[in-house]
NUGU-708075 format. One record per atom (N, C-alpha, C, O): atom name; residue number from 0; residue in three letters; x, y, z. Coordinates in nm, 2 decimals. Example, Ala and Ser with C-alpha at 12.3 -4.5 7.8 and 13.67 -1.06 7.14 Angstrom:
BEGIN
N:0:ALA:1.32:-0.57:0.78
CA:0:ALA:1.23:-0.45:0.78
C:0:ALA:1.32:-0.33:0.78
O:0:ALA:1.42:-0.33:0.85
N:1:SER:1.28:-0.22:0.71
CA:1:SER:1.37:-0.11:0.71
C:1:SER:1.29:0.00:0.79
O:1:SER:1.34:0.11:0.80
! end
This chain:
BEGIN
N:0:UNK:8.96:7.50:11.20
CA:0:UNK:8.94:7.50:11.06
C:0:UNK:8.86:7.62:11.02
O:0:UNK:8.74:7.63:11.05
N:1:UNK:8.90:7.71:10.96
CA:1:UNK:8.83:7.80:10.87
C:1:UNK:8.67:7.75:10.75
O:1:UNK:8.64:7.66:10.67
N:2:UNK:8.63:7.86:10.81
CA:2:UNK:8.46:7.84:10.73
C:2:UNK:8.48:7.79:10.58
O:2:UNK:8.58:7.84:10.51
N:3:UNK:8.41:7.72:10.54
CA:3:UNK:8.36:7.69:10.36
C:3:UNK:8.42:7.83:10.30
O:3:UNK:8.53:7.85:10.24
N:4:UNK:8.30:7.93:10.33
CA:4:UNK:8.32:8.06:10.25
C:4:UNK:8.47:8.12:10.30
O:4:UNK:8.50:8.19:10.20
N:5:UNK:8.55:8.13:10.36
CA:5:UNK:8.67:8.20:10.37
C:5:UNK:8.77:8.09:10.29
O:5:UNK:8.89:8.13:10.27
N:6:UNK:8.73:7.95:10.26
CA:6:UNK:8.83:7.87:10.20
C:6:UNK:8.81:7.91:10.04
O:6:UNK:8.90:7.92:9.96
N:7:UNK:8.67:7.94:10.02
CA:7:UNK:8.64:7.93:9.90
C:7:UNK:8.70:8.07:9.84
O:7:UNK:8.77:8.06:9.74
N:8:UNK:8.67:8.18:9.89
CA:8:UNK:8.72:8.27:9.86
C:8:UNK:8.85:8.33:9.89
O:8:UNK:8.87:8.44:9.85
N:9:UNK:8.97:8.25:9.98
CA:9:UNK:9.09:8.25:9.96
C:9:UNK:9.12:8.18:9.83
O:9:UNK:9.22:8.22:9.77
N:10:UNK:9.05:8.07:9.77
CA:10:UNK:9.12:8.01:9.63
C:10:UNK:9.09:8.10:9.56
O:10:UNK:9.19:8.16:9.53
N:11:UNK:8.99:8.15:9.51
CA:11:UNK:8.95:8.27:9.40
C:11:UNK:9.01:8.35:9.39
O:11:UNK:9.04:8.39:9.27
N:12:UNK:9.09:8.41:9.52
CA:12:UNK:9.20:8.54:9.52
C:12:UNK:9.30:8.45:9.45
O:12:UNK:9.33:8.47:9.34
N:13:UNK:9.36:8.34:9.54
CA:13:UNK:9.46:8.32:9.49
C:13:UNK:9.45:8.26:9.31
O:13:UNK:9.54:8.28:9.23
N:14:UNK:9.35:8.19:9.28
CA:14:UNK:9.36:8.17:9.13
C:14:UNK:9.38:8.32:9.03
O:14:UNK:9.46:8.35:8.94
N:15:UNK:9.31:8.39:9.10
CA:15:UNK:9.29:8.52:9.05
C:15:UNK:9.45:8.57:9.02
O:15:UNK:9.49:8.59:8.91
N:16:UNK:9.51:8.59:9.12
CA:16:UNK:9.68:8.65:9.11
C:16:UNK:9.75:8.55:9.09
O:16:UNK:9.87:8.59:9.08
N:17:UNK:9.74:8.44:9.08
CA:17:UNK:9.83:8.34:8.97
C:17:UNK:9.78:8.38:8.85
O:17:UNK:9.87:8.40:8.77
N:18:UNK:9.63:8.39:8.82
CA:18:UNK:9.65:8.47:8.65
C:18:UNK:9.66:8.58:8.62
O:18:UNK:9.59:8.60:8.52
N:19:UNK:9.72:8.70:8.68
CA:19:UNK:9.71:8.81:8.67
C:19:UNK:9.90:8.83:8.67
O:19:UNK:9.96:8.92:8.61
N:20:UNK:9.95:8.75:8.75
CA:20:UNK:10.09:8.70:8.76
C:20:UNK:10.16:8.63:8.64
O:20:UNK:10.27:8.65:8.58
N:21:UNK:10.08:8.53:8.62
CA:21:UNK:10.13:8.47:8.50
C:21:UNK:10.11:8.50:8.33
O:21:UNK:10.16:8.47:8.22
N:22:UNK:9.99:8.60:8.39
CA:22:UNK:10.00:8.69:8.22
C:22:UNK:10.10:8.80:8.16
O:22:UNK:10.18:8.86:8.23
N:23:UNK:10.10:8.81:8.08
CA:23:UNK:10.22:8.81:7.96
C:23:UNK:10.21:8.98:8.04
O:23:UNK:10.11:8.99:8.12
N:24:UNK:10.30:9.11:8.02
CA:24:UNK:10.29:9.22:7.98
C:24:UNK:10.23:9.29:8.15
O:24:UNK:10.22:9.41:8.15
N:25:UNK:10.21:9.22:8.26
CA:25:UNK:10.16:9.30:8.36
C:25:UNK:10.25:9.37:8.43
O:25:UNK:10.27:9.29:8.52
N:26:UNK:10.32:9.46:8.46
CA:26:UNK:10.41:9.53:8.53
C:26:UNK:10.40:9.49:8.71
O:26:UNK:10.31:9.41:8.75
N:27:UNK:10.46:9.54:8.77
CA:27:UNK:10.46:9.55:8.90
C:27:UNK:10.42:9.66:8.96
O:27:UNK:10.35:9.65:9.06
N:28:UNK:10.46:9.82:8.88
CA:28:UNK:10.38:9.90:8.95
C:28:UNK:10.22:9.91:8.88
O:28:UNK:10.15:9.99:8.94
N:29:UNK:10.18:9.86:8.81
CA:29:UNK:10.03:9.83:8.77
C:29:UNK:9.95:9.75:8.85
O:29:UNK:9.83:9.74:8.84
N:30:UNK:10.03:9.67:8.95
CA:30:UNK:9.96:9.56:9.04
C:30:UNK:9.92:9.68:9.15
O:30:UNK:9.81:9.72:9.18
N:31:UNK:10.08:9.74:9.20
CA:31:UNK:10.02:9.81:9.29
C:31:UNK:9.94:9.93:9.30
O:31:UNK:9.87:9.97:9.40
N:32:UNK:9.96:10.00:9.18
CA:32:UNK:9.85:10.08:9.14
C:32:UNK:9.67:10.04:9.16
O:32:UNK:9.58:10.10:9.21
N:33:UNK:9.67:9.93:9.10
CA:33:UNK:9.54:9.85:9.10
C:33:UNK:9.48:9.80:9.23
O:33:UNK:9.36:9.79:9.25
N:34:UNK:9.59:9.78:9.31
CA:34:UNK:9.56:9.73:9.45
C:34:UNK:9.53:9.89:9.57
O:34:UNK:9.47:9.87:9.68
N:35:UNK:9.59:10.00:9.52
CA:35:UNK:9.55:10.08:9.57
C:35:UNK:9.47:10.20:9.54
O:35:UNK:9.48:10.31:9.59
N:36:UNK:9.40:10.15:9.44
CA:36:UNK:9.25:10.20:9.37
C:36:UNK:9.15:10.08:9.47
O:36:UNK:9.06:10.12:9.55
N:37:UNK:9.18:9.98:9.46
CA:37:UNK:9.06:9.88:9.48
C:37:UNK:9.04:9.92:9.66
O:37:UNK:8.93:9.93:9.70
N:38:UNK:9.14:9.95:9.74
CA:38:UNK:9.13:9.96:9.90
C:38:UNK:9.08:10.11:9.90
O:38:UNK:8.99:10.13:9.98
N:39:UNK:9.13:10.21:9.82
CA:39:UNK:9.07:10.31:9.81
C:39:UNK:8.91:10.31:9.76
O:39:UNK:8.85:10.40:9.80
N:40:UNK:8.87:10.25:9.72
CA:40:UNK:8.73:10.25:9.65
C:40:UNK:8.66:10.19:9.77
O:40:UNK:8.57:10.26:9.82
N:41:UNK:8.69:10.05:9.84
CA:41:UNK:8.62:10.03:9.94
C:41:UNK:8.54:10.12:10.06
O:41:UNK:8.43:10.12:10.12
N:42:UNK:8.69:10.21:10.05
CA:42:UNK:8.62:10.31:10.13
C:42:UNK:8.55:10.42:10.07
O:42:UNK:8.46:10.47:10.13
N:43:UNK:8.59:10.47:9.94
CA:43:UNK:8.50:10.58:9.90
C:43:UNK:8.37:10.50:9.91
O:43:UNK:8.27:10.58:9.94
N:44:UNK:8.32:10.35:9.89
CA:44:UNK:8.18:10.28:9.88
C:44:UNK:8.09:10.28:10.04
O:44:UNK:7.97:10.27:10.07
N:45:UNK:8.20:10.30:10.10
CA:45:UNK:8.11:10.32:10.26
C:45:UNK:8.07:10.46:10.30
O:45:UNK:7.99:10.47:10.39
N:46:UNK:8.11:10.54:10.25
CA:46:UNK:8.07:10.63:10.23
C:46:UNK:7.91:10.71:10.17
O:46:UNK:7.84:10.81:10.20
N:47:UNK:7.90:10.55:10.05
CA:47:UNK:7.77:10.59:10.03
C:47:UNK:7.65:10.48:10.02
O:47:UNK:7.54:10.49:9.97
N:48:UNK:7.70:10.35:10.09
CA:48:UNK:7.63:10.24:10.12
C:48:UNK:7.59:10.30:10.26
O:48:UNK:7.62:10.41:10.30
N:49:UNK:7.51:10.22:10.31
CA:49:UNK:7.40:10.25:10.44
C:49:UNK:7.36:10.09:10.41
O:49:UNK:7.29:10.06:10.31
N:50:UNK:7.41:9.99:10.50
CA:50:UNK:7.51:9.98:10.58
C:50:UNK:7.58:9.97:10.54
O:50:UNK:7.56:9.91:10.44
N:51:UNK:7.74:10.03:10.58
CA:51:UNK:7.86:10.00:10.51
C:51:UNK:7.90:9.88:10.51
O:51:UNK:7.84:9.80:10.58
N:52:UNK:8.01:9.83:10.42
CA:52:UNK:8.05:9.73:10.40
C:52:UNK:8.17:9.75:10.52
O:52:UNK:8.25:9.84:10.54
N:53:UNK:8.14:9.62:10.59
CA:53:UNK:8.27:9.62:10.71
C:53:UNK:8.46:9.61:10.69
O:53:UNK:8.52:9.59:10.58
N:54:UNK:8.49:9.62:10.77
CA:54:UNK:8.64:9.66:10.69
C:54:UNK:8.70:9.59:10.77
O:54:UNK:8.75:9.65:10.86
N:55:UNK:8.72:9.49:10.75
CA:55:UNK:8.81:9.35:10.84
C:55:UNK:8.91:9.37:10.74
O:55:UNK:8.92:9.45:10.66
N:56:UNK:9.00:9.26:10.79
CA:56:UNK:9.12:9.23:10.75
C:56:UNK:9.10:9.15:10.62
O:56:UNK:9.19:9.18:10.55
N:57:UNK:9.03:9.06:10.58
CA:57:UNK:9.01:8.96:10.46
C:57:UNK:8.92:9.09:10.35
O:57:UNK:8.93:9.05:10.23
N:58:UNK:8.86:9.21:10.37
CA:58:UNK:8.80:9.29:10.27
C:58:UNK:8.92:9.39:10.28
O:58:UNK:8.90:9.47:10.19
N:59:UNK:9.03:9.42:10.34
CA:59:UNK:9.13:9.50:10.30
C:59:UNK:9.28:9.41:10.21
O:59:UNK:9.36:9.47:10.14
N:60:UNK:9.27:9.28:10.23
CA:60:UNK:9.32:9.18:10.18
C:60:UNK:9.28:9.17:9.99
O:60:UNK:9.35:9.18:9.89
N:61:UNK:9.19:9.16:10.02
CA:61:UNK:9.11:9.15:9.88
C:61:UNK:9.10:9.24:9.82
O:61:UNK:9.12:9.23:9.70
N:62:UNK:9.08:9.36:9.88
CA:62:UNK:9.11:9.49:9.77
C:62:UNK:9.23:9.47:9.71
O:62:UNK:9.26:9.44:9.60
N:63:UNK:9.30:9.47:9.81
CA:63:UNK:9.46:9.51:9.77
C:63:UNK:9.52:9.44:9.71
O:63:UNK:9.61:9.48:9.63
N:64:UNK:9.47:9.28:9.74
CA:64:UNK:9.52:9.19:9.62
C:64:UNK:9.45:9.18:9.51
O:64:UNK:9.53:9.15:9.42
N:65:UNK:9.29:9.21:9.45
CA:65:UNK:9.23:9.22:9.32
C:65:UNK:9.22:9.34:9.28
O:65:UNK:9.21:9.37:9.16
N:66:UNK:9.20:9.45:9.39
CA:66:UNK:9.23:9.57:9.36
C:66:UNK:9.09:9.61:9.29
O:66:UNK:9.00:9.56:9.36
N:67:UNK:9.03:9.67:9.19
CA:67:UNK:8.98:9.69:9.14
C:67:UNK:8.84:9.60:9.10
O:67:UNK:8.73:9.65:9.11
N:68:UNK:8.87:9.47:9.06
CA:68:UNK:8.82:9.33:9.09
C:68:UNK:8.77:9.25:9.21
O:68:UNK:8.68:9.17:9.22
N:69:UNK:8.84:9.29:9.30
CA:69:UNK:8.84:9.23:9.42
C:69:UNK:8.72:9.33:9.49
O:69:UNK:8.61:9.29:9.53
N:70:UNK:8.75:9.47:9.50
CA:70:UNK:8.63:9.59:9.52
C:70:UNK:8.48:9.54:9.50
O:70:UNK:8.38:9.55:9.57
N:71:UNK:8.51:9.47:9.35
CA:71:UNK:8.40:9.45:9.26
C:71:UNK:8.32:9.33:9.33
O:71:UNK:8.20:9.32:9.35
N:72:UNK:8.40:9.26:9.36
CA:72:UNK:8.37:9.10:9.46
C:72:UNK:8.31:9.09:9.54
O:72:UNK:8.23:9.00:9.55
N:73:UNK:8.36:9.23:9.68
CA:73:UNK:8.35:9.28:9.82
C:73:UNK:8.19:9.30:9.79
O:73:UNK:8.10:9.23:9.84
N:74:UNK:8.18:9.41:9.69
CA:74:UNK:8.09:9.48:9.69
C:74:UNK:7.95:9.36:9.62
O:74:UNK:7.84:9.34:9.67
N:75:UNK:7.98:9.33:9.53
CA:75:UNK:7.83:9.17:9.49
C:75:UNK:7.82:9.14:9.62
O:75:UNK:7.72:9.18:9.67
N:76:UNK:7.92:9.09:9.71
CA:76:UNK:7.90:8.99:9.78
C:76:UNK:7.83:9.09:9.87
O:76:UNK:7.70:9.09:9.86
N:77:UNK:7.85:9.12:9.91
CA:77:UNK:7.81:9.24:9.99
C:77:UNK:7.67:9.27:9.95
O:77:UNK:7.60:9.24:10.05
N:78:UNK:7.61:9.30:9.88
CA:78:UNK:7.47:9.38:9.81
C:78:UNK:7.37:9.22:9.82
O:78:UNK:7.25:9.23:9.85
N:79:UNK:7.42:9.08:9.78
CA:79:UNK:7.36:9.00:9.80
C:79:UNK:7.31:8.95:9.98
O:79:UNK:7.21:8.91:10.04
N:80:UNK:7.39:8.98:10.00
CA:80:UNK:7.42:8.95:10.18
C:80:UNK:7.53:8.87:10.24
O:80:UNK:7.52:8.82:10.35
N:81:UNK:7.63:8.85:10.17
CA:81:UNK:7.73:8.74:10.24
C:81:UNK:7.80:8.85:10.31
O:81:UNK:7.83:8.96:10.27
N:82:UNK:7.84:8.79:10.45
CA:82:UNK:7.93:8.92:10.49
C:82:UNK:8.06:8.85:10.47
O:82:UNK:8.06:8.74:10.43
N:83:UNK:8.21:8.93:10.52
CA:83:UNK:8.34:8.83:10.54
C:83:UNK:8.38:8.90:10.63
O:83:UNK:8.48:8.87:10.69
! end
């Protein structure tokens, strides 16, 4: 069974891209545009964090699926101390 925090924050992504999916007007290349700003920023952010934020598979997941949002997520969570 997967940890509390990896259940909790698989539903968030996924509520997250069911509303981002189900709103009116979002294109498809706007998702992936958005998703490849958010994996790109992760890393431009380790670059100037000390310690970096680690780059697993569930924080390249999350960029790419909130993209910009998800970055934003990585990174709170991150500055507070949760790791993933």
């Amino acid at each position: 069974m997967k940890c509390p925090m990896e259940l909790i924050i698989l539903i968030v992504v996924i509520a997250v891209v069911a509303l981002v999916l189900l709103r009116g007007g979002t294109s498809v290349a706007g998702l992936i545009i958005n998703g490849i700003v958010g994996v790109v920023l992760i890393f431009l952010t380790n670059l100037v964090l000390s310690p970096p934020i680690p780059i697993t598979l569930i924080t390249v997941l999350i960029c790419a699926i909130g993209g910009v949002l998800g970055w934003l997520i990585i990174l709170v969570l991150h500055l507070v101390g949760i790791t993933l």
